[in-house]
C-alpha positions in Angstrom: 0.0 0.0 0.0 2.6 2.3 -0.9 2.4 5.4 -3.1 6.6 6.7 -3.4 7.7 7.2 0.0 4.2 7.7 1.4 1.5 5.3 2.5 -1.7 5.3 0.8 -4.3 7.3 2.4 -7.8 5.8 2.1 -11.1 5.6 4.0 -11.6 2.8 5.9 -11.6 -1.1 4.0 -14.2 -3.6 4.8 -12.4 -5.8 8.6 -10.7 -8.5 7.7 -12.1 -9.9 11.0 -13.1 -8.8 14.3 -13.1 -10.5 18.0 -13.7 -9.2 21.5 -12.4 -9.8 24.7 -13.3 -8.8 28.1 -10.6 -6.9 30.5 -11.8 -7.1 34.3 -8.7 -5.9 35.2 -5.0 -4.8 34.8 -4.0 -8.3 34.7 -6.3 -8.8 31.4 -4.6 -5.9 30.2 -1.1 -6.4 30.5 -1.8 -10.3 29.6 -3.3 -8.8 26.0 -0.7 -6.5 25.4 2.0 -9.4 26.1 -0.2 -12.0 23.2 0.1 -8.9 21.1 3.3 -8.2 21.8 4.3 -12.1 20.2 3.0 -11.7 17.2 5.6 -11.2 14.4 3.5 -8.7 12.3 3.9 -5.7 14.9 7.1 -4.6 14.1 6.0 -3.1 10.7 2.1 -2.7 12.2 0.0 0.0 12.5 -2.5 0.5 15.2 -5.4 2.8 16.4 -7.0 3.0 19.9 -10.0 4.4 20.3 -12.0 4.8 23.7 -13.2 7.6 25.7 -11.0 9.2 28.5 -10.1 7.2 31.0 -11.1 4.1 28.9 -7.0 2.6 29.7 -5.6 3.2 25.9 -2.3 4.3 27.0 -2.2 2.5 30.2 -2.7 -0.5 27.5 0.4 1.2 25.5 2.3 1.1 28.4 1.8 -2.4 28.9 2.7 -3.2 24.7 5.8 -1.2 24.7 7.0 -2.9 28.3 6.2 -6.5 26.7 8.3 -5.2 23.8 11.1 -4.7 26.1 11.0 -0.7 26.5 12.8 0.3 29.5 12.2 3.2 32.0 9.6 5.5 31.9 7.0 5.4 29.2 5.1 8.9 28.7 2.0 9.4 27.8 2.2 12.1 24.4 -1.0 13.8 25.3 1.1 17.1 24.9 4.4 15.9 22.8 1.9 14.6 20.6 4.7 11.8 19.6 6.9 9.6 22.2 9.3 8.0 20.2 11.2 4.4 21.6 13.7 1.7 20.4 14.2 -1.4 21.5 14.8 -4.6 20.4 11.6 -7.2 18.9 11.4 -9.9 21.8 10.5 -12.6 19.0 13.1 -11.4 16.1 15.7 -9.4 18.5 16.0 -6.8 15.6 15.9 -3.3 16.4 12.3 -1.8 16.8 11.3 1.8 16.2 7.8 2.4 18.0 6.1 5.5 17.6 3.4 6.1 20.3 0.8 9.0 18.8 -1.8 11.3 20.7 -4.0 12.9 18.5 -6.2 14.1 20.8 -5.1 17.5 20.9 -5.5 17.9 17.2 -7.9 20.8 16.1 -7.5 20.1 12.4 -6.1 16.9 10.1 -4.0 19.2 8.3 -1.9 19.4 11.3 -0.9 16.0 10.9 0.8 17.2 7.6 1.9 20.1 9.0 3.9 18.6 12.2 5.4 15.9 9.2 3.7 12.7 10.2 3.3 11.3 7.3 7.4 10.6 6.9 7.0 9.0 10.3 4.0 6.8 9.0 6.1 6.2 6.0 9.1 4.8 8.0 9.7 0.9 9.2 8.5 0.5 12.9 5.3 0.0 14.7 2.9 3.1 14.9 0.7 3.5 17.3 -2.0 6.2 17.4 -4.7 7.2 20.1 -7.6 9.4 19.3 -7.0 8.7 15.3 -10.2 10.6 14.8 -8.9 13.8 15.5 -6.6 13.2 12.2 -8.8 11.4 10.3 -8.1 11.4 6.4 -4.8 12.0 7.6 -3.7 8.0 8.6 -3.0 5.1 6.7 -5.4 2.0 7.0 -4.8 0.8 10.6 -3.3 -2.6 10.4 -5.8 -3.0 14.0 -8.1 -0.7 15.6 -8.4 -1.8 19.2 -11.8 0.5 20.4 -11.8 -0.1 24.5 -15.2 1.2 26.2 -15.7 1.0 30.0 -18.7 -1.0 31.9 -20.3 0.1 35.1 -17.9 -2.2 36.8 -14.8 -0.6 35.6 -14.2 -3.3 33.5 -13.1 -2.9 29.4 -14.7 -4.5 26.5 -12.3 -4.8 23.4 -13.0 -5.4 20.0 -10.2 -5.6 18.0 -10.7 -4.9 14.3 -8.2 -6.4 11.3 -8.0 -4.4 8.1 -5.5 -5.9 6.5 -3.8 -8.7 5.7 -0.8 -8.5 8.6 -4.0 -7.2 10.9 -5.4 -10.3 10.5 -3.0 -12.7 11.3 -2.2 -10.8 14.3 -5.8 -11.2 15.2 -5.7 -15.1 14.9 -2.6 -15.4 16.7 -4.5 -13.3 19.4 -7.6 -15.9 19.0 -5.3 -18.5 19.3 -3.6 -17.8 22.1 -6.9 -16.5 24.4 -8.1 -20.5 23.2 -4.7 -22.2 24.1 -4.2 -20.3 27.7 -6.0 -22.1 30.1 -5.7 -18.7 32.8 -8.4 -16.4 32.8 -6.4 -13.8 31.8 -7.2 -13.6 27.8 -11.0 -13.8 27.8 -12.6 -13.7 24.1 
């Protein structure tokens, strides 16, 4: 899906596939972010959160990069708007760019062009963008949307979308691994 250097910058496909799970806790979370963080498909991924505030998307990214072997202190962009990290796949041990997004701030998709995104988007690593609304028309096709919404009981409900190919083979290896872990901690 590449146009020259850029990605190609579409509305949204038709899912590849979709499956939910059911996060009671931090221990769900952390558990999901470590299945996703197996899958080989992430180092070149892109992924969108989306969820109201509070709903645990960066506390989620948190848990991803530290399964992905980021060390120290992971900030949340909310003002930076980017938090760049390296480190080293845990699967592949090659070096791993990870670019953590917040668009929340965004007033306007055009500043998505303006700050130079799109040469960051263009770039080998794993992208990964909360509030992708706010730069909508802006982003490549998300590789997986994760969209996290919070119960009464505190609890998140997660349904992960594929929307391409690599998407969707990291969503079977997710489905695979919540069938073949006998702990509670992946629920589908």
């Amino acid at each position: 899906m590449m146009s020259g250097v850029h990605p190609v910058i579409v509305e949204t496909p038709e899912p590849f596939g979709t499956a939910s799970w059911h996060w009671s806790d931090e221990n769900h979370t952390r558990a999901f972010a470590q299945a996703l963080a197996k899958q080989s498909a992430l180092a070149h991924a892109y992924i969108e959160l989306q969820g109201d505030l509070g709903a645990g998307k960066t506390s989620f990214v948190r848990h991803l990069l530290q399964a992905l072997g980021v060390q120290g202190r992971i900030k949340s962009p909310t003002y930076a708007v980017l938090e760049p990290h390296e480190t080293f796949h845990p699967q592949s041990l090659q070096p791993l760019s990870i670019w953590h997004f917040d668009f929340y701030r965004f007033k306007d998709p055009q500043e998505f062009e303006e700050a130079g995104f799109r040469d960051v988007f263009a770039s080998v690593g794993l992208k990964i963008a909360e509030w992708p609304e706010q730069a909508k028309g802006m982003l490549p096709v998300a590789d997986l949307k994760l969209s996290i919404t919070v119960d009464a009981q505190a609890s998140r409900q997660v349904t992960c979308t594929a929307f391409t190919e690599a998407g969707a083979r990291m969503l079977q290896g997710l489905e695979n691994t919540a069938r073949s872990d006998p702990s509670p901690l992946i629920s589908p």
